[in-house]
C-alpha positions as CSV (number, residue, x, y, z in Angstrom):
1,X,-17.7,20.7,-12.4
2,X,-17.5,24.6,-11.6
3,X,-14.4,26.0,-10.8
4,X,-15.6,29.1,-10.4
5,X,-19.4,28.6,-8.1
6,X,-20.4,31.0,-5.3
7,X,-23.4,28.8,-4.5
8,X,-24.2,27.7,-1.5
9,X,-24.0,23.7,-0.6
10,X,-27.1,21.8,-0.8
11,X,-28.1,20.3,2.2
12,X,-27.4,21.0,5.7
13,X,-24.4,22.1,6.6
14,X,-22.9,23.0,9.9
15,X,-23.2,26.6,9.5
16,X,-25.1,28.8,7.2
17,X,-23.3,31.2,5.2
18,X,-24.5,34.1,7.3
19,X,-23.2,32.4,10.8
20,X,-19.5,32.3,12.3
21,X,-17.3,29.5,11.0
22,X,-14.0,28.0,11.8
23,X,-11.3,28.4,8.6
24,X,-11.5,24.7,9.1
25,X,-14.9,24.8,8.3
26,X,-14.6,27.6,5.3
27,X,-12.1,25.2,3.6
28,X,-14.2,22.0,3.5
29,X,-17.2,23.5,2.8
30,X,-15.5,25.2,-0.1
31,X,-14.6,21.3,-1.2
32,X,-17.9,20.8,-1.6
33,X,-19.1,23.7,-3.3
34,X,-16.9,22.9,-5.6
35,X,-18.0,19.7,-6.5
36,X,-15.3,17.2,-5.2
37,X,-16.5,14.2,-4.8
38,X,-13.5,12.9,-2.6
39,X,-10.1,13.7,-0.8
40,X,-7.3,11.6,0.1
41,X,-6.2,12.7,3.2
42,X,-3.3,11.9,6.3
43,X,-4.0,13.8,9.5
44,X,-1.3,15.0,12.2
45,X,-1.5,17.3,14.8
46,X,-1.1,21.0,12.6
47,X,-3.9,19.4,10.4
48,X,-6.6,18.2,12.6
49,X,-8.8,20.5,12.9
50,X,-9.6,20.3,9.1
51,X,-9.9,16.4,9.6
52,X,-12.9,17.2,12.2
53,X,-14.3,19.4,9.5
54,X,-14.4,16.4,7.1
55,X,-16.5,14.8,9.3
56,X,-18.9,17.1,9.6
57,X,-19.4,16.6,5.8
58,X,-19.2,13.1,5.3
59,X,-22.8,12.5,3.8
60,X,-21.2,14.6,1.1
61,X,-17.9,14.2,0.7
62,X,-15.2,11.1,0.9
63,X,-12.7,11.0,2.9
64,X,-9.9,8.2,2.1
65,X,-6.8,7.7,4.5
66,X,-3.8,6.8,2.6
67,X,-1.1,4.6,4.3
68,X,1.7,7.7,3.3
69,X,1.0,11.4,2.4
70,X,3.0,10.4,-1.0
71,X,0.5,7.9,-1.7
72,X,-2.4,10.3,-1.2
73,X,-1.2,12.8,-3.5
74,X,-0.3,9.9,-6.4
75,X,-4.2,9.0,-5.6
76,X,-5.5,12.9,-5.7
77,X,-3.9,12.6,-8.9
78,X,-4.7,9.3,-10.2
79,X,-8.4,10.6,-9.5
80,X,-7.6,14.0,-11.1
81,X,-6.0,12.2,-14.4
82,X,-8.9,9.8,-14.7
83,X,-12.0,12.8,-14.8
84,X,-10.4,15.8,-15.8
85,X,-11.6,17.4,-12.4
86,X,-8.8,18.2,-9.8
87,X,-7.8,16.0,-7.5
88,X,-7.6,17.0,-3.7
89,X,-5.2,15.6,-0.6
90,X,-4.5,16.9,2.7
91,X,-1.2,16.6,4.8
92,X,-0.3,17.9,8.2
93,X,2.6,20.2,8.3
94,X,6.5,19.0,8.0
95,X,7.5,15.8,7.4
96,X,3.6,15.3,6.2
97,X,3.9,18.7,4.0
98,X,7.1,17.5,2.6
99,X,5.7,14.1,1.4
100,X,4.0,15.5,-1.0
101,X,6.5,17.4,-2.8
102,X,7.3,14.8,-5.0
103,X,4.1,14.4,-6.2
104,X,3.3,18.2,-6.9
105,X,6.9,18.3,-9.0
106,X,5.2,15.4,-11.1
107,X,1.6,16.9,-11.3
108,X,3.5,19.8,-12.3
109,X,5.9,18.3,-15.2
110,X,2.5,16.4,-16.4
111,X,-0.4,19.6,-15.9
112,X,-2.1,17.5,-13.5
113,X,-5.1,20.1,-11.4
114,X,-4.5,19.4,-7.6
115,X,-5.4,20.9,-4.7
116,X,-2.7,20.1,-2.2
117,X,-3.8,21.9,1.6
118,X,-1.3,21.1,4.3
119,X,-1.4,22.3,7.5
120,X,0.8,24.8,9.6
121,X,2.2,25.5,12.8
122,X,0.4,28.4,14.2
123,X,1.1,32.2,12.5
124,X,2.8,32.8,16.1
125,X,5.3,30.4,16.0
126,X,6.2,30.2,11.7
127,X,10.0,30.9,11.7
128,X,10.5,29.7,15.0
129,X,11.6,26.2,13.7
130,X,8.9,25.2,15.4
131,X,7.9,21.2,16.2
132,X,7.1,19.5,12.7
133,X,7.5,23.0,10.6
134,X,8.9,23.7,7.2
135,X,8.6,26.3,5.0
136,X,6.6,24.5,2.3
137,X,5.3,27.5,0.2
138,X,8.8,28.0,0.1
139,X,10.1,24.1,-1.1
140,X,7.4,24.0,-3.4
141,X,7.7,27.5,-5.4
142,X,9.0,26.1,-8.1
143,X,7.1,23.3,-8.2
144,X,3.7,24.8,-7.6
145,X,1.2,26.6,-10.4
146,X,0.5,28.6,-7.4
147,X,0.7,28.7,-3.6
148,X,-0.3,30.1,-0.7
149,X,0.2,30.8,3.2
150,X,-3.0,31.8,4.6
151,X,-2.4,34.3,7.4
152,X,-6.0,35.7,7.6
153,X,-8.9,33.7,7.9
154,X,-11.1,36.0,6.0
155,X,-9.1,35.5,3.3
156,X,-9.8,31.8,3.0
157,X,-13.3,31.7,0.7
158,X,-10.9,33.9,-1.6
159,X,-8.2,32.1,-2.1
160,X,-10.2,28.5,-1.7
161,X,-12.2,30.1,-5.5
162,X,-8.8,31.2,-7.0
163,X,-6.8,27.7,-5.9
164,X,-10.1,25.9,-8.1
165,X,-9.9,28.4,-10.9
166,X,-5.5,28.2,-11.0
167,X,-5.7,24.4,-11.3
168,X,-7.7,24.1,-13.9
169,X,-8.0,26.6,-16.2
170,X,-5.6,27.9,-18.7
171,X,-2.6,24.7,-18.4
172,X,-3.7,22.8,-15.3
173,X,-1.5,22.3,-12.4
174,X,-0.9,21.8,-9.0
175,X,-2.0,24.7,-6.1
176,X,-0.6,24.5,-2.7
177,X,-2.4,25.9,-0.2
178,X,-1.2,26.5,3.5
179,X,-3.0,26.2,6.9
180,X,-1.6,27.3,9.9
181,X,-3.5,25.6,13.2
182,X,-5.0,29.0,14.2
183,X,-6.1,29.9,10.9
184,X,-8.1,26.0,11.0
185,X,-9.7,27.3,14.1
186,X,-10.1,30.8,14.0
187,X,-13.9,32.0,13.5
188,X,-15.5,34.9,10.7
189,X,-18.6,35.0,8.7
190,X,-18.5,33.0,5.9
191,X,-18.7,35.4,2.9
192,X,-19.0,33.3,-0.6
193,X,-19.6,35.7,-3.1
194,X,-16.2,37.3,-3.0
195,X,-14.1,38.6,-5.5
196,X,-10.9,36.5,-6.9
197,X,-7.6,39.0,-7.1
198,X,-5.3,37.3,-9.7
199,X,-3.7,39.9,-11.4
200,X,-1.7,39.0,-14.6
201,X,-3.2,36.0,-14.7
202,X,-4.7,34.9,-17.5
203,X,-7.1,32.0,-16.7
204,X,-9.5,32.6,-20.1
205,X,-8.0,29.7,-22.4
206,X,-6.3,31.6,-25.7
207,X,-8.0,31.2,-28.9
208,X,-6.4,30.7,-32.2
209,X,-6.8,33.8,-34.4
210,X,-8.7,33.2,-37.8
211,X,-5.4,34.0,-39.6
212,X,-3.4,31.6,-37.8
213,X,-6.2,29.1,-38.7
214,X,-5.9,29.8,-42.5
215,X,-1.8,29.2,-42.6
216,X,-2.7,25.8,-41.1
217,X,-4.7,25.1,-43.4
218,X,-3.2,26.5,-46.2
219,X,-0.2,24.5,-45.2
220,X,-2.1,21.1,-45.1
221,X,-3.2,21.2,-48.4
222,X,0.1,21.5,-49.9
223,X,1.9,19.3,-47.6
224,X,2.7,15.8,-49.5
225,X,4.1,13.9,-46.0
226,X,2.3,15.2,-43.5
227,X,2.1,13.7,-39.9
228,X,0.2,14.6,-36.7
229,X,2.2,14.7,-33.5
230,X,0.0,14.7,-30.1
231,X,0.4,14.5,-26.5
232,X,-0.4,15.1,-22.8
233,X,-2.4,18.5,-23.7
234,X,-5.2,16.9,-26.2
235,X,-6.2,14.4,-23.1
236,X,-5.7,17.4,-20.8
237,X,-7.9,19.8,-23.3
238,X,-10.4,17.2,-23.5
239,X,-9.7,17.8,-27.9
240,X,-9.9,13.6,-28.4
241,X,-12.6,14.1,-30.5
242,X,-11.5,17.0,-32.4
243,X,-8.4,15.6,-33.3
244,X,-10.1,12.3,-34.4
245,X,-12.6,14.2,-36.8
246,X,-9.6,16.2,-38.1
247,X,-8.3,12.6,-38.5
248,X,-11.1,11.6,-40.8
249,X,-10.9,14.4,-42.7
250,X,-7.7,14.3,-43.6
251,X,-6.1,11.0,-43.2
252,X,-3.0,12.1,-42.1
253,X,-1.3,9.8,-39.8
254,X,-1.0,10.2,-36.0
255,X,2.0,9.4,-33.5
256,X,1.6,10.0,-30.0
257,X,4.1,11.1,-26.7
258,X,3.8,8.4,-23.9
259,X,0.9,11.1,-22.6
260,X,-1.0,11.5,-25.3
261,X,-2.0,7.7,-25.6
262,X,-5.5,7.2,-25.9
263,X,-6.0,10.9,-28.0
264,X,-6.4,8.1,-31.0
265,X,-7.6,4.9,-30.8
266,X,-4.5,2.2,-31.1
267,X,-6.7,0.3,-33.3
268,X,-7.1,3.7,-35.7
269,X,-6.5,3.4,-39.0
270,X,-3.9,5.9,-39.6
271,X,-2.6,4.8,-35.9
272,X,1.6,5.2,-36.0
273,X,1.7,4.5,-32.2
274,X,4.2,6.2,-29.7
275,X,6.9,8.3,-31.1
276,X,10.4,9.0,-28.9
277,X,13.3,7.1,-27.3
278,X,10.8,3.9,-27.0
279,X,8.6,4.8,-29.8
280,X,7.8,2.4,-32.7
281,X,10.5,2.4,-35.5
282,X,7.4,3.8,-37.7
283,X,6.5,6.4,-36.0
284,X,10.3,7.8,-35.5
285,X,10.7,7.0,-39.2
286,X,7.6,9.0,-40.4
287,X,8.6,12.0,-38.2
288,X,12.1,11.7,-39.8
289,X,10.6,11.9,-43.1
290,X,7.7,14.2,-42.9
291,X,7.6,17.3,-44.7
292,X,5.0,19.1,-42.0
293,X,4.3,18.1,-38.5
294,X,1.4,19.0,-36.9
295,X,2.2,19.1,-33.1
296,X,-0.5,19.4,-30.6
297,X,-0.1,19.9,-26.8
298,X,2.9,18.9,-27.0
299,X,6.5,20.4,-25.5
300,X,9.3,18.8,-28.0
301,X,10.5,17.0,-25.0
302,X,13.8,15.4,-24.8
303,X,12.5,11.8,-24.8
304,X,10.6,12.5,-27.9
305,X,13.1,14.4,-29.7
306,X,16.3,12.8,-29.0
307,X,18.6,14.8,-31.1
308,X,16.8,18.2,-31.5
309,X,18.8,19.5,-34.5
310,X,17.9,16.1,-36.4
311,X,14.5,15.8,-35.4
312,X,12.1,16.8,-38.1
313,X,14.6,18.4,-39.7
314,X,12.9,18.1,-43.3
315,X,9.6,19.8,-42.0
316,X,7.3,22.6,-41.8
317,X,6.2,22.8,-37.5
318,X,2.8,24.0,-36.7
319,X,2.8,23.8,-32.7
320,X,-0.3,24.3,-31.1
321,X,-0.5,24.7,-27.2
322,X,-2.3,26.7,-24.6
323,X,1.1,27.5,-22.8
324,X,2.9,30.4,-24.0
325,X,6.1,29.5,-22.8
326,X,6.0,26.2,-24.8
327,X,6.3,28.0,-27.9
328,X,9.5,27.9,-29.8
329,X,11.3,26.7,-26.2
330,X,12.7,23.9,-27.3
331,X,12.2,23.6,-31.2
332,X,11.2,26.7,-33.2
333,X,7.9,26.2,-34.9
334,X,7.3,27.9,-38.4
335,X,3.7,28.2,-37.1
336,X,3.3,28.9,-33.4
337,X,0.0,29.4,-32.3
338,X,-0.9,29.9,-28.5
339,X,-4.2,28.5,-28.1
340,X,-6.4,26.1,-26.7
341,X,-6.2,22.9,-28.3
342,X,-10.0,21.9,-28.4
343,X,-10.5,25.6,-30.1
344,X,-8.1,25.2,-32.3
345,X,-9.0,21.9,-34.1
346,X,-12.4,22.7,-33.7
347,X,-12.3,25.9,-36.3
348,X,-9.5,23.9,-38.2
349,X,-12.0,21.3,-38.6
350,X,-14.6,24.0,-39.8
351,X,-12.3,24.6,-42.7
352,X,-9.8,22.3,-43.6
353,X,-9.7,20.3,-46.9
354,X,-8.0,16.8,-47.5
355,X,-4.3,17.5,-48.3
356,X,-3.4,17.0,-51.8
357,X,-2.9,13.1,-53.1
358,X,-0.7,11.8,-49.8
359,X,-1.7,8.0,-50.5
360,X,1.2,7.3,-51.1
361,X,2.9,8.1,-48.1
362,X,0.1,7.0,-45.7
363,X,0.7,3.9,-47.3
364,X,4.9,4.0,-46.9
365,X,4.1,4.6,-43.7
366,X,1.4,1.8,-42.9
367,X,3.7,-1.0,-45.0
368,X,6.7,0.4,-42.2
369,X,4.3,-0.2,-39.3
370,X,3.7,-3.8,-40.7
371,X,7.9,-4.8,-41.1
372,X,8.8,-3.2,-37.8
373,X,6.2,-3.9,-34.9
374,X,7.0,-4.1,-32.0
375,X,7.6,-7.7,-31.4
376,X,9.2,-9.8,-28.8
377,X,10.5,-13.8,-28.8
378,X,6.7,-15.7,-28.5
379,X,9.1,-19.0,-28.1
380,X,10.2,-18.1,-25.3
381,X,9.8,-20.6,-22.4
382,X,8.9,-18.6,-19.6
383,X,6.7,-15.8,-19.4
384,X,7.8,-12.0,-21.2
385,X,6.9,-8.7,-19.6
386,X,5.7,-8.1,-23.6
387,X,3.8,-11.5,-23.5
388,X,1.9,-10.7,-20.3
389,X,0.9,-7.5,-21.5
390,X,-0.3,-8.1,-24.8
391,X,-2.2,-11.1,-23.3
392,X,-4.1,-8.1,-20.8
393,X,-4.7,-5.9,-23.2
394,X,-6.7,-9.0,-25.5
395,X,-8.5,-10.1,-22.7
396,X,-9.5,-6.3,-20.9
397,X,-10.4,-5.6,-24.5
398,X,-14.3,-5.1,-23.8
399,X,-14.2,-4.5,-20.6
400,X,-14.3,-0.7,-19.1
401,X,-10.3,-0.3,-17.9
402,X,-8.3,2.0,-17.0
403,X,-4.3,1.0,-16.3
404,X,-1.7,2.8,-14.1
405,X,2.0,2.4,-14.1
406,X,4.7,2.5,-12.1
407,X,8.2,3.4,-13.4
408,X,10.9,1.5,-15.8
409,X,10.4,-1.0,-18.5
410,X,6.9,-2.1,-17.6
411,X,6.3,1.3,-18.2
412,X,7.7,1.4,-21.7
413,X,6.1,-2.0,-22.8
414,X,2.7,-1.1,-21.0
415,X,2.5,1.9,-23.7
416,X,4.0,-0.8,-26.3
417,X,1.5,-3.0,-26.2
418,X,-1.8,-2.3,-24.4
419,X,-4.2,-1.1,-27.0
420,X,-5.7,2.3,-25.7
421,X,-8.7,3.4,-27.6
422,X,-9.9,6.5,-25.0
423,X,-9.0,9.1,-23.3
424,X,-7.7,9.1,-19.2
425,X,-8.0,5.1,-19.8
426,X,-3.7,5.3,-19.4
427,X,-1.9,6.8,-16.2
428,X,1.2,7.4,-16.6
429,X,4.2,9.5,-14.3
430,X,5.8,11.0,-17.5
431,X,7.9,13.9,-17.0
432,X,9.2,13.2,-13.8
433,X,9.1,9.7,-13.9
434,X,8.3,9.0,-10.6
435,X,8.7,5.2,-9.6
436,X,5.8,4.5,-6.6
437,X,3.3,5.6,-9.1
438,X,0.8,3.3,-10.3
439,X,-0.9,1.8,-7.1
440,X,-1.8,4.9,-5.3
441,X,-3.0,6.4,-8.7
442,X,-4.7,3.1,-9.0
443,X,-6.7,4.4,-6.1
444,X,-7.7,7.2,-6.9
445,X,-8.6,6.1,-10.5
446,X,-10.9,3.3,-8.8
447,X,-12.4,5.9,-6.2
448,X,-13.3,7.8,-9.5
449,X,-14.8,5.3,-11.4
450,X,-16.1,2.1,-8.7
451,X,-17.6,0.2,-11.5
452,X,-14.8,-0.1,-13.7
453,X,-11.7,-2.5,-14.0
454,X,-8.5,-0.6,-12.9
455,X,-4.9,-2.4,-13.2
456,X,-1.8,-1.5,-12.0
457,X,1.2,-3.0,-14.5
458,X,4.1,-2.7,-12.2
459,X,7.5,-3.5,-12.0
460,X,8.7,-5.1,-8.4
461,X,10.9,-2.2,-8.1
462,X,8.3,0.5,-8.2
463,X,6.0,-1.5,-6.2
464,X,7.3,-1.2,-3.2
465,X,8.3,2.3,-2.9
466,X,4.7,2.6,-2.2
467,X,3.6,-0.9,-1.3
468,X,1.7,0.1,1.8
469,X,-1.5,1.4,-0.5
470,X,-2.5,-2.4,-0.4
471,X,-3.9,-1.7,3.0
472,X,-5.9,1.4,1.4
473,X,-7.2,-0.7,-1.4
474,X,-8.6,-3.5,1.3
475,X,-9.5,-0.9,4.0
476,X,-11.3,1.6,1.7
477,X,-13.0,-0.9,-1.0
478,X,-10.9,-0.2,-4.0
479,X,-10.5,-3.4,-5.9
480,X,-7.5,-2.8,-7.5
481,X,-5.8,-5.3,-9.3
482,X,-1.6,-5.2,-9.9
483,X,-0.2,-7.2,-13.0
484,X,3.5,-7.3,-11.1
485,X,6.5,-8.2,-13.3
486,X,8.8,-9.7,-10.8
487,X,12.3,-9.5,-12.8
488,X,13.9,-9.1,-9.3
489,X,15.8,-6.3,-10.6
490,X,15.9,-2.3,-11.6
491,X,14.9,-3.5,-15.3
492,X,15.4,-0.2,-16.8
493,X,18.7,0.7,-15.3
494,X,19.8,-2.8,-15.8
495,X,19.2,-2.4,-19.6
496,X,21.6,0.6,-19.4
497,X,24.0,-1.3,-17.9
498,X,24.3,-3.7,-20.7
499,X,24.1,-1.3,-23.5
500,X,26.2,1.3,-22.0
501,X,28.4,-0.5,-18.8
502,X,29.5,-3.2,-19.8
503,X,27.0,-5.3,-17.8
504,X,28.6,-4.5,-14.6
505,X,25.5,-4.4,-12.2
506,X,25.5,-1.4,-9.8
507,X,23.3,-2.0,-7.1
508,X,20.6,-3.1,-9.5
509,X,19.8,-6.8,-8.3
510,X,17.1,-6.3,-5.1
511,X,17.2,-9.9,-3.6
512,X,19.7,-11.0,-1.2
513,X,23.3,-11.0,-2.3
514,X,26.5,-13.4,-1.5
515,X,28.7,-10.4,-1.2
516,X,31.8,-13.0,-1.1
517,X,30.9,-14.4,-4.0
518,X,29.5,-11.5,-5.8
519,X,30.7,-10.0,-9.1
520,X,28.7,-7.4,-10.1
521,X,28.3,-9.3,-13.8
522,X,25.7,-12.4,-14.3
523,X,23.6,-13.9,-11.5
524,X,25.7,-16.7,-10.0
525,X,25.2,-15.1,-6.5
526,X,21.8,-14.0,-6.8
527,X,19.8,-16.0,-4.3
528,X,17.4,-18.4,-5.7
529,X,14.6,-17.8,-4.1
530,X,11.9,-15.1,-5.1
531,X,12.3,-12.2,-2.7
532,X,10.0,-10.7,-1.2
533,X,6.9,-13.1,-0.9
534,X,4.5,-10.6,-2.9
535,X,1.8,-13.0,-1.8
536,X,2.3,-13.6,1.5
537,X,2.5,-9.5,2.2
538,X,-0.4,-9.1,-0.5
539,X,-2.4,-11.8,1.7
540,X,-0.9,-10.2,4.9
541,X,-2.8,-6.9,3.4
542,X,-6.1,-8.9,3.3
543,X,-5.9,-8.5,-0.6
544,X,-5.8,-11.6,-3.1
545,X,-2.9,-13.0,-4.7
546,X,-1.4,-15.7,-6.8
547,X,2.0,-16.1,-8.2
548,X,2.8,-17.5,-11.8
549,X,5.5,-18.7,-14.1
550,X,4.5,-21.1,-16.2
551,X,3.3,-19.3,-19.9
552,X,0.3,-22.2,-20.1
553,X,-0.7,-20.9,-16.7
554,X,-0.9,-17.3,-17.4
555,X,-3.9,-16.5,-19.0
556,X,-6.4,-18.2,-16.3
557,X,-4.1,-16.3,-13.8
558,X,-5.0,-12.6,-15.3
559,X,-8.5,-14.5,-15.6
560,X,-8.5,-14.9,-11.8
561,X,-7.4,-11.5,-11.1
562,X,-9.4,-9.6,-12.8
563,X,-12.7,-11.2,-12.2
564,X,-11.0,-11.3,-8.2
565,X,-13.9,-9.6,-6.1
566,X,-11.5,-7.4,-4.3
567,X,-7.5,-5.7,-4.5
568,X,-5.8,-8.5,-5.8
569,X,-1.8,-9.4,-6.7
570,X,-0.7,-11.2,-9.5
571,X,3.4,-12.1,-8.9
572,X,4.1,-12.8,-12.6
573,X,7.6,-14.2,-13.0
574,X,9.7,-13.0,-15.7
575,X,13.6,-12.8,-16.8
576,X,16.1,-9.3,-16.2
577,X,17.7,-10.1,-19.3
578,X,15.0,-8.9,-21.5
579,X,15.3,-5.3,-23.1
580,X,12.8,-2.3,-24.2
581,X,13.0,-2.1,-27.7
582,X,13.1,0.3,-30.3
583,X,15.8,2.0,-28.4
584,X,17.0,6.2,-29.4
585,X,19.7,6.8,-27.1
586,X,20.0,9.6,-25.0
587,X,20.8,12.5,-27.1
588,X,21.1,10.9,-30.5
589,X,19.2,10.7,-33.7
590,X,16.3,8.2,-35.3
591,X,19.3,6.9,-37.2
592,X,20.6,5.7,-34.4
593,X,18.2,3.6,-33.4
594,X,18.5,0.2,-31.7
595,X,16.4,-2.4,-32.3
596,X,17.9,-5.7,-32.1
């Protein structure tokens, strides 16, 4: 992909670049030039002129119509997360504009590229409170990498080269940009080669100095407990391989955020898992103990770090990110080095030396990983959420897959137990947490890669916040499959409310309720019945589906759906008692861990 190409598009087009063209026109063409391959789009009356525009470019361009502007964004994403090019949706303005937002917070939190372009009511009328207008460069300031309002259409081929080149160079993120109707329709002479105007911004990736390179090395070879901390910005740096050379040159051990899954294989050698709130007890432990930590792309969030005064508290930091701001924000680093990540462990890589004898702690911290894994009760009569998982993840094994999740446990015991060995192979909404995730990214992770196997783990809560996608899937070809663990409940919340409430449920049971008989503790009045019918509305969607919740029946269920020529729903029944363990309570230390 070029972010940054002034070429013209191949082919014929509806206008060469020396004729008049509608803004409509500028912007799709653009697309494009750019290389996207598709956008997820919703049309509506301030947007439509940039729909007809799409159609004009069809031979060279997808279109997808999501059932919900929401769901088009989470797919723009999803598609954007799964290449490492940015992702592109469209929504008309207002109520359409403002159904993105959520999405563009979590593309932002995560350093997801998008291109978000919503239309506008006419320059004329902005301010007016005119029909279906909000101010949505305004709502999404804070939330936006950058944003614009067009006002001039000869200002469009500009900004179109600087949205590409925001998103994705330096820390990605998402750009808004805003079309009012006239500005679709009004007509100039296209003009490619034009100049971007970004001042201050520094879109050239910083480069570790050679100096800073030496004190990381220097202090790796005297570090005797050393232990490699890695996230969201060695997937988004495209540094897997870097870091996995470094790996075999050192042998230091590696623990991962919940984004930075798939930066080392699960099946590595030196593999301590996910660190954090729901981390493995090992990898908590060996941060605890470590005498350097080697953190890369990562923020010191609060899910990682729990208690930030305890956390690493014996060690030396190096923190290497491309983001400035990331630097000593939350934790101060002895080492701070502002650089791309790939750069960075590339020239480390030139240089460094094994660290001095530390087999003795890569083998503390291997003998921990074999008494505390994560584990769950295999006699169990029914199915487990772990159980289902873990049964996937063995049978997807060999196959090219890519998984998605929504929000809640699922989430947590998706990144438990699925064994990730690459890259963009795991999709998850991390730093916002955004429940309604994993079937529209589904989508655009399928429209990305048509060959492969994509699943959607999901919890029935999350589901249906965006539910409708199932008529995408069936409508546009995506074979999607969902691996839904029915617990009838908010799982996640529900596990708060029995560590932390007592057990008194608040509005976390989602069937029908007795209210005369209800109690707000146990399930005495929860209704017996399975609610909703996940098959009947997955069939009522034209998609396949089966229900199951007997544990022989399982595995030639996730046989069926995954071999299911087509979307396809698996209803997996499972209990709401069952908890997401190793727990770190908000706020508190690895010492306070709960695992039992």
């Amino acid at each position: 992909m070029s972010t940054t190409s002034t070429s013209s598009a191949k082919g014929n087009s509806p206008a060469s670049s020396s004729q008049m063209m509608s803004g409509a026109d500028i912007l799709v063409k653009s697309l494009v030039d750019h290389d996207v391959e598709v956008v997820f789009a919703y049309p509506g009356g301030a947007s439509m002129p940039m729909h007809q525009a799409l159609t004009r470019y069809k031979d060279r361009l997808r279109t997808i119509l999501p059932r919900h502007e929401q769901g088009g964004a989470f797919a723009a994403q999803g598609y954007a997360r799964a290449t490492g090019k940015p992702g592109v949706c469209f929504a008309t303005s207002g109520p359409g504009a403002t159904n993105l937002v959520t999405s563009i917070a979590d593309a932002k939190l995560d350093s997801i590229p998008l291109i978000c372009i919503t239309g506008q009511v006419p320059t004329a009328v902005i301010g007016t409170d005119a029909f279906q207008e909000t101010p949505i460069v305004e709502v999404c300031r804070p939330i936006t990498k950058h944003h614009y309002l067009v006002t001039d259409v000869k200002d469009l081929a500009r900004v179109m080269k600087e949205a590409f080149y925001v998103a994705t160079t330096g820390r990605p993120g998402p750009v808004l940009i805003d079309m009012p109707k006239n500005i679709q329709n009004s007509l100039c002479e296209a003009n490619e080669n034009v100049a971007m105007n970004l001042p201050g911004y520094l879109g050239d990736s910083p480069k570790a100095h050679p100096e800073q390179i030496k004190q990381m090395v220097a202090a790796i070879k005297l570090a005797k407990r050393p232990v490699i901390y890695c996230g969201g910005g060695v997937v988004s740096g495209n540094a897997s391989e870097e870091l996995r050379e470094f790996v075999r040159k050192t042998g230091i051990p590696v623990a991962m955020t919940v984004m930075g899954l798939g930066a080392y294989p699960a099946d590595g050698p030196v593999c301590l898992d996910m660190l954090g709130m729901h981390g493995s007890v090992y990898a908590n432990w060996a941060v605890r103990d470590c005498d350097l930590l080697i953190a890369l792309g990562v923020r010191f969030d609060d899910r990682v770090t729990g208690k930030l005064e305890a956390f690493a508290k014996h060690a030396k930091i190096i923190h290497v990110d491309i983001d400035a701001s990331e630097l000593n924000k939350n934790k101060e680093a002895h080492i701070p080095i502002c650089s791309d990540v790939k750069f960075a462990l590339a020239e480390l890589n030139k240089q460094v030396e094994s660290p001095g004898d530390i087999s003795a702690w890569v083998k503390l911290c291997l003998d921990w990983k074999k008494a505390n894994p994560f584990k769950y009760n295999t006699e169990f009569k029914g199915i487990l959420q772990q159980s289902a998982i873990d049964m996937l993840s063995d049978m997807t094994a060999d196959r090219n897959t890519y998984v998605t999740v929504g929000v809640g446990q699922h989430q947590m015991w998706a990144a438990q137990f699925y064994k990730f060995r690459r890259p963009r192979t795991w999709l998850s909404s991390s730093g916002l947490g955004t429940m309604g995730f994993g079937l529209p990214a589904a989508m655009g992770v399928q429209a990305a890669h048509p060959d492969a196997l994509v699943i959607d783990i999901d919890g029935d809560g999350s589901f249906q916040m965006n539910i409708q996608e199932l008529a995408t899937c069936y409508c546009e070809k995506l074979p999607v499959k969902v691996l839904l663990l029915n617990n009838q409940h908010l799982g996640m919340v529900c596990q708060w409310e029995d560590r932390f409430h007592a057990s008194n449920r608040a509005h976390t049971y989602l069937g029908p309720i007795d209210h005369a008989e209800y109690t707000g503790k146990g399930s005495s009045a929860y209704a017996q019945e399975r609610y909703p019918d996940f098959v009947q509305i997955a069939k009522g969607y034209g998609c396949g589906a089966a229900t199951v919740s007997d544990k022989s029946d399982l595995a030639a269920a996730i046989e069926e759906m995954i071999n299911y020529d087509g979307p396809f729903v698996l209803d997996v029944e499972v209990p709401y008692q069952e908890h997401v363990l190793p727990m770190i309570p908000t706020g508190r230390s690895v010492d306070e861990m709960i695992t039992e």
